[in-house]
N, C-alpha and C positions, 0 to 999 in steps of 0.2 A: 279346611273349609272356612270361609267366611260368612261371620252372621252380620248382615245389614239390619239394626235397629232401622225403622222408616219413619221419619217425621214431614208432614204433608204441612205449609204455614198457608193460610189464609187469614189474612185481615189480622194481622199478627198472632195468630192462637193456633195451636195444634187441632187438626183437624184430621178424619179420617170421612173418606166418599164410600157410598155404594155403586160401586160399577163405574165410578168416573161421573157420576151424575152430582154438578153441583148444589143440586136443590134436596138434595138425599147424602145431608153431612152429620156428622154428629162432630161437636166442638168438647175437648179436653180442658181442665182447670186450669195444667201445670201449661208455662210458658214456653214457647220452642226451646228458649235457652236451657231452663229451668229442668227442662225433658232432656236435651242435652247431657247436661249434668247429672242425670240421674243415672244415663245410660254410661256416662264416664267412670261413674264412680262405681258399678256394676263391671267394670274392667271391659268391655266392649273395647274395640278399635275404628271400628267404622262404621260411618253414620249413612245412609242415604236421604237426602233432603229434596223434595219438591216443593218449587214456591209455589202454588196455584195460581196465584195473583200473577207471578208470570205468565205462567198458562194463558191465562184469559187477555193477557192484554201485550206481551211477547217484550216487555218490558224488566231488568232486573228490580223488582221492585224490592224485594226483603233481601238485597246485597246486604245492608248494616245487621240482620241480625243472624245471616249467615256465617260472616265476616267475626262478628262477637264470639258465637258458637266456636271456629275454627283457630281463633285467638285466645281463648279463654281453657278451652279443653285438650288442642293437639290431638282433635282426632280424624284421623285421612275420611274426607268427606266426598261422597261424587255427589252432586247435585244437577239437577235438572228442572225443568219447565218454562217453556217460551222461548228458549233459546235459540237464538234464527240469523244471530249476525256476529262474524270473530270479532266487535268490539266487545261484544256481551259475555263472550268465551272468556275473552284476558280479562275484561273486568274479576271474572272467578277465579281464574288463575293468580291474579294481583291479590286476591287475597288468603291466597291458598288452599282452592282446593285441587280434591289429589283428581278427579275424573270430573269432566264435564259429560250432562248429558245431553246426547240431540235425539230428539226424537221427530214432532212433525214435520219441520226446516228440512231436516237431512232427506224423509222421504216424498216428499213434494220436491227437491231439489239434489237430485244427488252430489253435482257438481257443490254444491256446498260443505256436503260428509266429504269430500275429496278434498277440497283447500282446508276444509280444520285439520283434516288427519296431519296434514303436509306441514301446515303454520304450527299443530300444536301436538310432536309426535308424544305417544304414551300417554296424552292426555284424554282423548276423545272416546266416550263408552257410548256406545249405540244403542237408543231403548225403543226396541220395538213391540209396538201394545196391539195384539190380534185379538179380533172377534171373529169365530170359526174359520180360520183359517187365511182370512184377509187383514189388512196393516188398519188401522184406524187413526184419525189423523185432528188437530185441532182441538186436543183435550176430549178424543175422543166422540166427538159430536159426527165425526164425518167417515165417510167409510171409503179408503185410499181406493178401493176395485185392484190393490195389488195382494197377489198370493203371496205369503210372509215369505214361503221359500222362497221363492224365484228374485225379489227382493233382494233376497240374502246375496246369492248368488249372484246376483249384478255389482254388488258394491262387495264382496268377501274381500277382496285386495287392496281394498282401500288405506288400508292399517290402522281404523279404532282398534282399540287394545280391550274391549270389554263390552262386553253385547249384554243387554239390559232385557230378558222376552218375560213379557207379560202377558197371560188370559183375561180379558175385559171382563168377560161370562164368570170368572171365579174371584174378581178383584173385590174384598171386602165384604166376601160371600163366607171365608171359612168352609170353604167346603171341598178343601185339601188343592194345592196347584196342580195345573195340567201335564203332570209331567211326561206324558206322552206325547204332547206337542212339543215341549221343552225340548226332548230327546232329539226331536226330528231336528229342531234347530243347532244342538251342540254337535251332531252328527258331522256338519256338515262345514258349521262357524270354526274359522282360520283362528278365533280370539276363542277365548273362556266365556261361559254364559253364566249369566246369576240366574236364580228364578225367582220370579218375583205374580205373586198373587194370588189369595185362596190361600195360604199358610193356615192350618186348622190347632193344629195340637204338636207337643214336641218331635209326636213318631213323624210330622211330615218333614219338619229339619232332621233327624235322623238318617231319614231314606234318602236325603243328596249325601251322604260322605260317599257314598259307593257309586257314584254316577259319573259318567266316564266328560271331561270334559267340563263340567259345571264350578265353577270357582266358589259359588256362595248362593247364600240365599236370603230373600227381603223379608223383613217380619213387622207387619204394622198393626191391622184391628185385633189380633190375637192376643198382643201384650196388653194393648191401651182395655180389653173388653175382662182381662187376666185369664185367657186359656191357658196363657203359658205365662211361666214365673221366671223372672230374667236371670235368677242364680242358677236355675234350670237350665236357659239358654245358654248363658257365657262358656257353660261350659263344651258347649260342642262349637265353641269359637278358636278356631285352631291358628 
């Protein structure tokens, strides 16, 4: 199983949201790099990064300090936010990372998740962010009116290599992730699913090694808040 330390950059500082609400953040001392680093030296492998600043403006904007991160550490990094056109794909690729992510771009436009898969095979992880049941879209502000499944099932043959499902309703909540929707999604998902959102305590990274189909799992306000202590984690990083 893979543990994804989560580093969220806004206005260059680590940052962690409630629910995806910009205005509901709490800002972190250490530097994204700096975080980086800590999680490297804790023997982690893999980082998930979102720029938020991309998010908001579909722009790469923290490329140089993702770039720094992925130059300085050597750790396989899937990164995402804003990401809406395959120059902005190869720009991440050009500097190596190991997964890009799409999230709104892909499902507002599926023929888009279809020429990445094509241009950038083994590259493309698909992050789809549900609120009860439906896709949310724009950083979350807008709500797709599509069913996560049905979604799923239109684009499964596309070939991303790593499907990103997140609960909006548990994101940054702690209050364990939904893994009963998760299920429904790796059920069905051609790729491996991470789960990502709501991570409370270590027994909820425990309870994915046994789960059929799930590659890993995302860990973000739970470290930065210390529910969970990362000598703790690294160790169910397989």
């Amino acid at each position: 199983m893979k543990i994804f330390p989560a580093i969220d950059i806004k206005d260059k500082k680590c940052v962690r949201l409630i629910k995806g609400d910009f205005n509901n953040k709490t800002e972190y001392e250490l530097s994204p790099i700096e975080q980086a680093k800590k999680y490297k030296n804790y023997g982690f492998k893999n980082l998930h990064i979102i720029d938020l600043d991309g998010a908001l403006t579909g722009e790469t904007i923290n490329l140089d300090i993702i770039q720094a991160i992925i130059s300085k550490f050597e750790l396989k990094i899937e990164v995402g936010g804003g990401i809406r056109n395959l120059i902005s794909i190869q720009k991440y690729i050009d500097v190596g990372a190991d997964k890009i992510i799409l999230g709104s771009a892909a499902i507002k436009d599926k023929n888009f998740l279809k020429k990445a898969c094509e241009k950038f095979p083994n590259k493309i992880a698909l992050g789809l962010d549900a609120k009860d049941g439906y896709l949310s879209v724009s950083g979350w502000k807008e709500n797709s009116n599509q069913m996560t499944l049905d979604y799923l099932k239109d684009v499964n043959d596309y070939g991303f290599s790593r499907l990103i499902y997140t609960d909006i309703n548990r994101d940054g909540m702690k209050q364990s992730p939904n893994f009963e929707e998760t299920l429904k999604v790796a059920k069905i998902s051609n790729c491996p699913v991470i789960i990502s959102g709501g991570v409370s305590s270590i027994d909820d990274v425990k309870k994915v090694k046994n789960l059929k189909n799930i590659e890993g799992i995302i860990v973000g306000k739970a470290i930065y808040d210390g529910d969970i202590k990362l000598d703790e984690l690294v160790k169910e990083d397989a």
